[in-house]
C-alpha positions in Angstrom: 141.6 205.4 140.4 142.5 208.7 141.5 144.5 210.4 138.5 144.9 213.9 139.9 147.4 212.8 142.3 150.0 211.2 139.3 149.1 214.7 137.3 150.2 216.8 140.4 153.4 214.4 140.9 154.3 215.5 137.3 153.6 219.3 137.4 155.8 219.3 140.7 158.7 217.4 139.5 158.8 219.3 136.2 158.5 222.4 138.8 161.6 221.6 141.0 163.3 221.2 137.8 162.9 224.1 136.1 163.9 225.6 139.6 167.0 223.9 139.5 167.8 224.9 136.0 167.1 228.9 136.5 168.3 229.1 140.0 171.2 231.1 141.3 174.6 230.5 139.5 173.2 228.7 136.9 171.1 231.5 136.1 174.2 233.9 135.9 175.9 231.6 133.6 172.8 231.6 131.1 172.7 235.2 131.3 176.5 235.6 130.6 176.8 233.1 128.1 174.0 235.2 126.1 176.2 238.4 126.6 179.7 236.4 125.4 177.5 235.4 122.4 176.3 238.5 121.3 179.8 240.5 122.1 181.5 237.5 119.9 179.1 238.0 116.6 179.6 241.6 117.3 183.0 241.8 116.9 183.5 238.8 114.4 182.4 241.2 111.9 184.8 243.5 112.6 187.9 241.3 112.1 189.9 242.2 108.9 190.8 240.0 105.8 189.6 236.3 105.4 188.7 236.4 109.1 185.6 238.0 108.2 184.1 235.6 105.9 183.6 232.9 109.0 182.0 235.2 111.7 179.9 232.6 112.9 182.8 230.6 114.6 183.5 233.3 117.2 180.2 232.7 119.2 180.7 229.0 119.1 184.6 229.9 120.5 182.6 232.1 123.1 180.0 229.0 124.4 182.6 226.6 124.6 184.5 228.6 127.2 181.2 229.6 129.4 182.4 227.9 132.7 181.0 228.3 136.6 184.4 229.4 137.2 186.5 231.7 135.9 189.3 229.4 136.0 187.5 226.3 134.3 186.7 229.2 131.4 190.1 229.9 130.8 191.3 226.3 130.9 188.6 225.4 129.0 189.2 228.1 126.2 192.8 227.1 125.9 192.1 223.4 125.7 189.7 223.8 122.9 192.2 226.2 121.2 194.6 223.9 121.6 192.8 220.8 120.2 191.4 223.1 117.1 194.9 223.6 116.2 196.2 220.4 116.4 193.2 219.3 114.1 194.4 222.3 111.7 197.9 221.1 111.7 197.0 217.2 111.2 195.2 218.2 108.0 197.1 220.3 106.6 200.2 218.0 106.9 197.6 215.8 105.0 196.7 218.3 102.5 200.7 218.6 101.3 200.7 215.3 100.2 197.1 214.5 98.5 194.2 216.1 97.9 191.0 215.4 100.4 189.6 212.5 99.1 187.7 209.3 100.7 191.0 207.7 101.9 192.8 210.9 103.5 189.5 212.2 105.6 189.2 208.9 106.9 193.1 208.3 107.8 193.4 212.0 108.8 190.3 211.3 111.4 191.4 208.5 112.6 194.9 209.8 113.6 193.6 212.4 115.1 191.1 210.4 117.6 194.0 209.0 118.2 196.1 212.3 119.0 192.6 213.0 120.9 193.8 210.7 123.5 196.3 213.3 124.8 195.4 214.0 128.4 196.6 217.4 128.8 194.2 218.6 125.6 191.5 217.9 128.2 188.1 219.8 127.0 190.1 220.4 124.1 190.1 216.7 122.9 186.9 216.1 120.7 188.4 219.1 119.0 191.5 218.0 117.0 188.9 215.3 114.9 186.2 217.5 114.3 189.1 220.5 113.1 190.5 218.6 110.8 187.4 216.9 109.1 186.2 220.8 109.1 189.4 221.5 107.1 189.4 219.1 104.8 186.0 219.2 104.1 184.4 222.4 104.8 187.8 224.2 103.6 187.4 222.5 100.5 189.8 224.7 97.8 190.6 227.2 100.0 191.6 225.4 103.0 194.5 228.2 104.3 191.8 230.6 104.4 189.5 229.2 106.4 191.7 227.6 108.7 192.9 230.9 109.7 189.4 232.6 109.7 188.5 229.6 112.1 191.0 229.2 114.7 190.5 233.6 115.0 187.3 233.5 115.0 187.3 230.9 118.1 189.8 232.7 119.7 187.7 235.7 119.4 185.0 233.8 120.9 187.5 232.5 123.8 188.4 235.8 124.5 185.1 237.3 124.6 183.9 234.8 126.7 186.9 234.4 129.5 186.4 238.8 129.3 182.5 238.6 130.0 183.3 235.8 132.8 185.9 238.1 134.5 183.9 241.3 134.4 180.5 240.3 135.6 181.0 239.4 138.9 183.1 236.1 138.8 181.3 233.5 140.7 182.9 232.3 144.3 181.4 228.7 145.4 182.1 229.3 148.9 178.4 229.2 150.6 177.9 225.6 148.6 180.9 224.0 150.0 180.0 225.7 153.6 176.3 224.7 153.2 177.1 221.1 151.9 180.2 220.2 154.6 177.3 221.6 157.3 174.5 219.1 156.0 177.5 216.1 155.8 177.9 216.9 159.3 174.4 216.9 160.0 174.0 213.8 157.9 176.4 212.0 159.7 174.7 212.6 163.2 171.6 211.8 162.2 172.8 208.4 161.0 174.4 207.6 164.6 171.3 209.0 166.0 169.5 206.9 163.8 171.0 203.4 164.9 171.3 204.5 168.5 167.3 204.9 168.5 167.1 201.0 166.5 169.1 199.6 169.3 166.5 200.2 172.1 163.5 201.2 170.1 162.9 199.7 167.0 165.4 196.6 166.3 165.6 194.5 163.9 165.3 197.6 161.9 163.7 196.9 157.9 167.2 196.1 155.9 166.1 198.9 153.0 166.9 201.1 155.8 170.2 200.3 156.6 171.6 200.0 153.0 169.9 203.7 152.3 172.0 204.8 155.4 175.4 204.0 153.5 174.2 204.6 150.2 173.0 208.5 151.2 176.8 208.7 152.9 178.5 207.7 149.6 176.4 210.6 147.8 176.9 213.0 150.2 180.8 212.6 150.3 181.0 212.9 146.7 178.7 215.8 146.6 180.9 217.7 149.1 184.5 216.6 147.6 182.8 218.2 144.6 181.4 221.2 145.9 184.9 221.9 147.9 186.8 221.4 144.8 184.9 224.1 143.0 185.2 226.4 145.8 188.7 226.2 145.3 188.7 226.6 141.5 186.4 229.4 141.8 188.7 231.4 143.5 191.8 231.2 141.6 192.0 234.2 139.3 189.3 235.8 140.6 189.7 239.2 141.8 186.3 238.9 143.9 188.7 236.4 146.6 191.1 239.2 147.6 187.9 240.8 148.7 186.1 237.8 149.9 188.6 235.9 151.7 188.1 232.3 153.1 190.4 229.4 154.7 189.9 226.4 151.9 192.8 224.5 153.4 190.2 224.4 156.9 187.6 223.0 154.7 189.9 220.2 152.9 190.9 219.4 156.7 186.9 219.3 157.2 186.3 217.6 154.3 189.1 214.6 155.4 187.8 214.3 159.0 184.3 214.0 157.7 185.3 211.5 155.0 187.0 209.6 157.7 184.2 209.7 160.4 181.7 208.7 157.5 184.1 205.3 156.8 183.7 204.5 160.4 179.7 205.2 160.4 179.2 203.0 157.2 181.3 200.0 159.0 179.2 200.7 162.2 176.6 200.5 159.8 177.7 197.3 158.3 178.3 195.6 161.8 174.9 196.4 163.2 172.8 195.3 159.8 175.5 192.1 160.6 173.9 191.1 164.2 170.5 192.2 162.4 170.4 189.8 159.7 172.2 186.8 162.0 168.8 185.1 162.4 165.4 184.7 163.2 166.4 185.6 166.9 166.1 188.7 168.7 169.2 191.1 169.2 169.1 190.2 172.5 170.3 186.6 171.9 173.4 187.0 169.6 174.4 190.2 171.8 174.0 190.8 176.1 170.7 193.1 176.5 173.4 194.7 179.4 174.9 195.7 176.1 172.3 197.4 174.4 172.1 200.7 176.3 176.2 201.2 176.5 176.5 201.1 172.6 173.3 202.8 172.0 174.9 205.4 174.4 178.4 205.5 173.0 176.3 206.6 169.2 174.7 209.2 170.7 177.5 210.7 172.4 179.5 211.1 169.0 176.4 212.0 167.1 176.0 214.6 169.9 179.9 215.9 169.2 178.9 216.1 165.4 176.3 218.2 166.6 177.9 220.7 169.0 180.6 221.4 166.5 178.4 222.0 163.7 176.6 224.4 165.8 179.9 225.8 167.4 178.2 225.6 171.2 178.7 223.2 174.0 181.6 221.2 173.0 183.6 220.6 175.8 180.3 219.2 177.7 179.7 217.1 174.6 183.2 215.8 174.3 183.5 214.7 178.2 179.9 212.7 177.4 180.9 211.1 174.0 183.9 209.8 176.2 182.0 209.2 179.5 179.4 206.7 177.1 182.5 205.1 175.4 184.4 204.2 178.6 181.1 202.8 180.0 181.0 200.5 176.9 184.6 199.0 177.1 183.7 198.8 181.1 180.3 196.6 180.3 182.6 194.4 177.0 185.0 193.6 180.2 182.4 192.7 182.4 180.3 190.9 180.5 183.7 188.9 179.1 182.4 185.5 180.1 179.5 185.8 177.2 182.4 184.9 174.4 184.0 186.3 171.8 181.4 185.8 169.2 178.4 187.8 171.2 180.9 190.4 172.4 182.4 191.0 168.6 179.6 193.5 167.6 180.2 196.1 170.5 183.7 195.9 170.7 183.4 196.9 166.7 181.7 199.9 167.8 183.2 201.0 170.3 186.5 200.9 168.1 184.8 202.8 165.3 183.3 205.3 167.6 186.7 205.6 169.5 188.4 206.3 166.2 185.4 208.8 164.7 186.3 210.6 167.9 190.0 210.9 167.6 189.6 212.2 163.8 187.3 214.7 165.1 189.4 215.8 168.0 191.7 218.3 166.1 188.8 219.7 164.2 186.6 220.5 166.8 189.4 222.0 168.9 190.8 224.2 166.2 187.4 225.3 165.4 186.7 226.2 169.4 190.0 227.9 170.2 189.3 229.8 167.0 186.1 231.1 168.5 
């Protein structure tokens, strides 16, 4: 048994993910997050009165608002301030009425899980419990004192943070929500490509392989939704947009149509691994070899539309092929009519699919070539 090859698996897997952890924006964020820590310890010994005796709150105030985005800092920071001093107030009401003891930490804790709950506290939320069993216990006798020098010293931290966040250079997703809607749209064509090639090359193609096509759609639609939506957060408050401009309401329409086209994909998908799994018998049987060619055809034309408007050349001899191959198939499903509903189901399926991935596409690609 060979065991260099599992040791070289290892060290190369542990390699991309160390990569992934100091790459790029991640990297920046590690860097400013040391820089909000140190300013936040720095000035926390500097703040006057009982303040000063908890200095070690305002770095933790400072971590908790280190965000990607300058707008997910600040909503962060206020959250947690927010929860902290809900936590403050729940003990103390508790405090005016008995001492901390066994009974009033657990009922105080309990109520404020419960006040936890709130949505709007948001990041904020496993805050109010842990506030208020800080009070109560950590405050001990001098519970006034400490809640003060507490919810300062975070809001040092807070403002430290959201200050070292704005200052050094704000970060602005937009290349990761352009580089991940181009790779859906790659994605996409390569799927149709994909079962356009199974229909005359390889069919019945290995059912692991079909499933993996909607699976890796699912992902990637999520992955771009996400990556959009943090373009958008990234830019709101940051002063680096009014210099880098870009169209996000383009890339939500994007976004839809490629959402859309990749519903139509997965139930062309669905139909195909359908006539696949019918039987024993060749595709041929449960669906007119006349037929093969048209709907082969009528994938590759759309695959070939994703294609020319990802790389912004050729579209209008693209389009008239996408819709020369799908006439073609609804003239060969009326021609071969007499072979029944049952054998002609499949086709007509995907020539309804890719007749509707080209409608959702129209706009886009037209918009995006007039704009040329």
């Amino acid at each position: 048994m060979n065991l260099e090859q599992p040791t070289r698996n290892s060290v190369q897997r542990a390699l991309s993910w160390i990569r992934a952890g100091v790459s790029g924006p991640r990297f920046m964020l590690a860097i400013k997050a040391a820089i909000a820590v140190g300013m936040a310890w720095f000035v926390a010994g500097y703040m006057p009165g009982v303040v000063d005796d908890y200095p070690y709150y305002a770095p933790l105030g400072a971590l908790v608002s280190m965000y990607p985005t300058l707008m997910g800092s600040a909503k962060a920071g206020l959250q947690t301030l927010l929860g902290l001093l809900l936590g403050i107030l729940l003990a103390g009401l508790i405090v005016l009425f008995a001492e901390p003891n066994l009974l009033t930490i657990s009922a105080v804790v309990g109520v404020a899980v419960l006040f936890s709950g709130i949505r709007w506290l948001g990041h904020g939320k496993d805050y109010v419990p842990m506030a208020a069993l800080f009070v109560l216990i950590v405050g001990g006798q001098d519970i006034e004192s400490y809640s003060i020098g507490y919810a300062v010293q975070m809001a040092v931290g807070v403002g430290c943070g959201l200050l070292v966040n704005a200052v050094i250079l704000p970060p602005l997703n937009f290349n990761a929500a352009i580089l991940k809607l181009s790779r859906f749209r790659s994605m996409l064509a390569r799927h149709l490509e994909g079962m356009a090639d199974a229909l005359t090359d390889e069919w019945p193609p290995e059912a692991e392989k079909w499933s993996r096509y909607n699976e890796e759609l699912s992902t990637a639609g999520h992955d771009v939704r996400e990556a959009v939506y943090h373009a958008d957060e990234s830019r709101k408050g940051n002063p680096r947009a009014k210099l880098h401009r870009r169209n996000l309401s383009q890339d939500y329409r994007d976004l839809q149509a490629l959402e859309s086209v990749s519903f139509y994909v997965k139930d062309i998908t669905d139909v195909l691994a359908g006539v696949s799994a019918g039987g024993t018998e060749p595709l041929s049987n449960q669906l007119p070899t006349e037929l093969l060619q048209p709907v082969s055809e009528s994938l590759r034309g759309a695959a070939e539309v994703l294609k020319a408007w990802e790389s912004g050349s050729e579209i209008d001899d693209r389009w008239e092929e996408a819709e020369q191959a799908l006439n073609e198939l609804l003239s060969q499903i009326d021609t071969h009519g007499e072979a029944g509903a049952a054998a002609l189901s499949p086709a007509s399926s995907v020539a309804t699919a890719v007749r509707r991935i080209l409608d959702t596409l129209e706009p886009c690609v037209r918009q995006d070539a007039e704009a040329v």
